[in-house]
N, C-alpha and C positions, 0 to 999 in steps of 0.2 A: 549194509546200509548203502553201502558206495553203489553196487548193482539195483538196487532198490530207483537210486537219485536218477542211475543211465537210463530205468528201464520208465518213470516219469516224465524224464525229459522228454525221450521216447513216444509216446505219446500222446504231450503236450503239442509237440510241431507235428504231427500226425492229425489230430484235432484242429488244429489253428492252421492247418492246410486244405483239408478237408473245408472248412469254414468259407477258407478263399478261393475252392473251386466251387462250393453250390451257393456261394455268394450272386455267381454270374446266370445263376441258370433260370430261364423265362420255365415255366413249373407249367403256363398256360399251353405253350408250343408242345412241351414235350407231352403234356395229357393229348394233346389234340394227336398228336402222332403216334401216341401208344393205343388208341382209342382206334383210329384208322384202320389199325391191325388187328388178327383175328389171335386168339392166346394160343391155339395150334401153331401159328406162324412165329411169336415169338420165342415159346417152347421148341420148336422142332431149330431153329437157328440157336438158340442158345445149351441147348442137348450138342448139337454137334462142333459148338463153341468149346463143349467139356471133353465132349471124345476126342477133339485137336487137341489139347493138354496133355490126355494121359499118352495119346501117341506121341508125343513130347516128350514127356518121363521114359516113356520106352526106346526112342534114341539115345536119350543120355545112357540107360543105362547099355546100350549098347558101345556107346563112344567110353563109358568108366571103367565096361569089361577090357576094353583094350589096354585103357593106360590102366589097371591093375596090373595088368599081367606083366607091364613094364617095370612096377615098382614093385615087382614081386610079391605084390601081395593079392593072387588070384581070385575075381568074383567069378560066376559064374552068372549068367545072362537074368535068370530068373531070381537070385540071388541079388546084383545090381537093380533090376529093375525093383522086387519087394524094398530094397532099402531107400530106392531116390523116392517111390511110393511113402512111405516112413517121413523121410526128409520133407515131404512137401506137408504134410501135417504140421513139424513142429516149424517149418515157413512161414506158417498161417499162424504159430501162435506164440513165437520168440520174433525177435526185432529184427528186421530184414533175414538175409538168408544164413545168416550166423547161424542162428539155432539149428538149419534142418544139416546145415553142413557138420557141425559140431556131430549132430546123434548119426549123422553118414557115418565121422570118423569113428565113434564109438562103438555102431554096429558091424563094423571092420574089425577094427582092434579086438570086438570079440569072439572073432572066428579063430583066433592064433595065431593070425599073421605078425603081431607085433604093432605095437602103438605109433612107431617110429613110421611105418612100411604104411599101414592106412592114413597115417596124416599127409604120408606125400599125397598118396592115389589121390584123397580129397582138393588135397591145394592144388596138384597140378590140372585135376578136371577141373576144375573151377576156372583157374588160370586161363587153360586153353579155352574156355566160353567164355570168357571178358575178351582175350584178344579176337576171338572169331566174330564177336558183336560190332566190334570195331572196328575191323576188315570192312564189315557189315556197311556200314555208317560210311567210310572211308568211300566205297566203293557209289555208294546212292549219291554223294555229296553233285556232282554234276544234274543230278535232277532236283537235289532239293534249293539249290542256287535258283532253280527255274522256278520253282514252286514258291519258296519262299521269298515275298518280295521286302522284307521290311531288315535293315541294315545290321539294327542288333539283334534280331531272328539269326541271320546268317552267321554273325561274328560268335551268339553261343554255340550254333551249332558245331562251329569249329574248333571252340575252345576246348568243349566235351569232348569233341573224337583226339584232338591233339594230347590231352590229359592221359585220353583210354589209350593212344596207341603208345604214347611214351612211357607208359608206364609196363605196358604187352612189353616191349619192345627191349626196357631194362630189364627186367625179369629176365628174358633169354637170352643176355647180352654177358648178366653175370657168370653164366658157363663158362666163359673165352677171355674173363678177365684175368691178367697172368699176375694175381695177389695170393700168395700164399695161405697168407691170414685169412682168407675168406671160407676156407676149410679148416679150418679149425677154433677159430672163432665160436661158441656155441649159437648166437643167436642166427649169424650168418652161414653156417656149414650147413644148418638144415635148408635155406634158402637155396644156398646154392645147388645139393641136391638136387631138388623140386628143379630148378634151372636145367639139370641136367637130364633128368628124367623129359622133360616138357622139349629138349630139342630134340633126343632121340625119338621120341613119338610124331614131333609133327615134321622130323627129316627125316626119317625113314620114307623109304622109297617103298612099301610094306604096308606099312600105317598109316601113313603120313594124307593120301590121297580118300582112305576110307578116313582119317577122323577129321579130315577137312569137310568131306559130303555131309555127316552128322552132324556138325558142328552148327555149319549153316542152314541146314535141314533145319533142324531144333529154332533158331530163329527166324525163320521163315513161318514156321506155325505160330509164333508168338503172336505175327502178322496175321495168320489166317484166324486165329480165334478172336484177333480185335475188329475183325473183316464181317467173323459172324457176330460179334455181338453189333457189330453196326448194322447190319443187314437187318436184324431183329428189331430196329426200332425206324427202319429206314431212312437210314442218315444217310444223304446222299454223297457219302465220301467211298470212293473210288480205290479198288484193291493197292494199284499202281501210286495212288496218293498215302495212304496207308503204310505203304511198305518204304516211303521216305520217312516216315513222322514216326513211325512208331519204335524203329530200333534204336534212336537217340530219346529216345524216354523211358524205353528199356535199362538204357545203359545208366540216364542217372537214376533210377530206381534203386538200381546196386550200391548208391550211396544207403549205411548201415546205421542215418537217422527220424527213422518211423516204421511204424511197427507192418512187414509183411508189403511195407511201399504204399502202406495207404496215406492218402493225401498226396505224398510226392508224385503218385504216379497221376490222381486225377490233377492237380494241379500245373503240372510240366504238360500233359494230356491238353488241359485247356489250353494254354499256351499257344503250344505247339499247333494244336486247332487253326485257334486265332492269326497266329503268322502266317499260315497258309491259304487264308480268305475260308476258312471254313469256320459251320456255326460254335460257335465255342461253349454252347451248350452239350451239342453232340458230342464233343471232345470227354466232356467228364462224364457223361451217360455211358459212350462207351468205355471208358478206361473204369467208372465200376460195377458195369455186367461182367467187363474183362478178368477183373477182379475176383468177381461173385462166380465166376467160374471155375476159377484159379480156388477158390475156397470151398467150393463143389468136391474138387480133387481132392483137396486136402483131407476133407472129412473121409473120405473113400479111403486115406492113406492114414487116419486116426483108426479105420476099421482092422488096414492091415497090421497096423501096430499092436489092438489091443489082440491079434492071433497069434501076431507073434511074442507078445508078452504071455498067453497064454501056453507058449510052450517051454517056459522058464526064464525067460529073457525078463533081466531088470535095468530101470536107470539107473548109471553110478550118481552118485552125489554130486562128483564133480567130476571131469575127464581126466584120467592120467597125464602126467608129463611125456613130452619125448627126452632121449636123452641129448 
């Protein structure tokens, strides 16, 4: 019942966001500019909106092979990449990225590394792409001060990246804290772990400079497929504009209240637009082609699932505990 009320909630503010970004949208502009263009041009831009994704998925799983092999729980490249493929399906069809992470850890766990050893691997990737997005954000912020001229534009901007970095930032900070209790504690010894695991990966002089390049890489395309879905309907927003606005909507997308980011993302999307003097219709048109590409993937990654279910692989009920 309880999972039932999360997963309506769920949907309810997905819905009633949705609502409040195509509330804003001139329907007459945006025909007059889909109309403009020939369907070869928006097909050929939003094909390559999709193949930016899955080379996406393909760095992660090159940055997961790493930090596996940290947490001892070794993928193999083609291995990683079939499972974050997997992952991005049940993305699209569980409540933000919960679900695609969950069946990550569980198509771990059932290779015999241990339940314990695939929950790090998943939480520390995960981990280290929150704080790299935020780097992200952190870093842009001197151009988007330029960009965005409106006060409390500026002031959320910063609230966002100061929330994402301080929270990166306590995660790796519990490594070094001298409480004993915090290893043996049950809920916090697995934390700390994951702590431990996530400094040796990104301080290692080894790692540390390849899972940074990935890292950033992988948000960088997030940019280039919102760059092509804009280009497909030719919204005159600017790669270098783009690449301010759209890692901070990124980042609160990662909030795990609507299903897959729909609404939150066009709705923050519009926003975001709008504080930048750009059309804030364009904003939610592109954030759901962005979207509708994102769910392109997915379905490609329901294909790899149902092969890989067809070679004896089932869902559990529920996921194991760690201990």
């Amino acid at each position: 019942m309880r999972k039932f009320l999360f997963l309506s909630a769920r949907i309810l503010v997905s819905c009633a966001l949705l609502y409040f970004a195509f509330r804003g949208i001139d329907f007459a502009e945006l025909r007059a500019r889909l109309t403009s263009n020939s369907a070869i041009w928006f097909a050929g831009w939003m094909t390559l909106a999709v193949l930016t994704i899955v080379v996406q998925v393909f760095l992660g799983a090159l940055r997961w092979h790493e930090i596996s092999a940290r947490c001892q729980a070794p993928l193999t490249v083609p291995q990683a990449f079939r499972y974050n493929m997997i992952g991005t399906f049940f993305n699209q069809t569980l409540p933000s990225t919960i679900g695609g992470d969950a069946v990550r850890l569980w198509l771990v766990g059932s290779t015999g590394a241990g339940w314990r050893l695939a929950t790090y691997s998943v939480l520390v990737d995960r981990a280290i792409g929150l704080i790299a997005l935020a780097v992200v954000v952190v870093c842009s912020l001197p151009w988007s001060y330029g960009m965005i001229g409106d006060d409390k534009g500026r002031l959320a901007l910063v609230l966002v990246d100061l929330a994402a970095m301080s929270a990166g930032a306590g995660f790796l900070l519990i490594h070094y804290l001298p409480l004993p209790w915090l290893k043996r504690w049950w809920p916090t010894r697995h934390i700390y772990a994951c702590s431990e695991v996530a400094n040796r990966v990104i301080f290692d002089t080894r790692t540390g400079p390849k899972i940074a390049l990935l890292s950033i890489s992988i948000h960088v395309l997030t940019v280039v497929s919102a760059w092509c879905a804009a280009q497909s309907i030719s919204a005159p927003a600017h790669f270098s504009q783009l690449f301010v606005l759209v890692p901070p909507v990124a980042l609160i997308t990662m909030l795990p209240i609507s299903i897959a980011g729909w609404g939150l993302r066009e709705a923050t999307m519009m926003i975001a637009f709008g504080y930048a003097g750009l059309n804030q219709t364009d904003g939610t048109i592109v954030s759901l082609l962005a979207g509708a590409a994102s769910f392109i993937v997915g379905i490609v990654g329901g294909g790899v699932w149902i092969l890989h279910g067809a070679k004896g692989a089932k869902m559990p009920n529920a996921l194991p505990q760690i201990d």
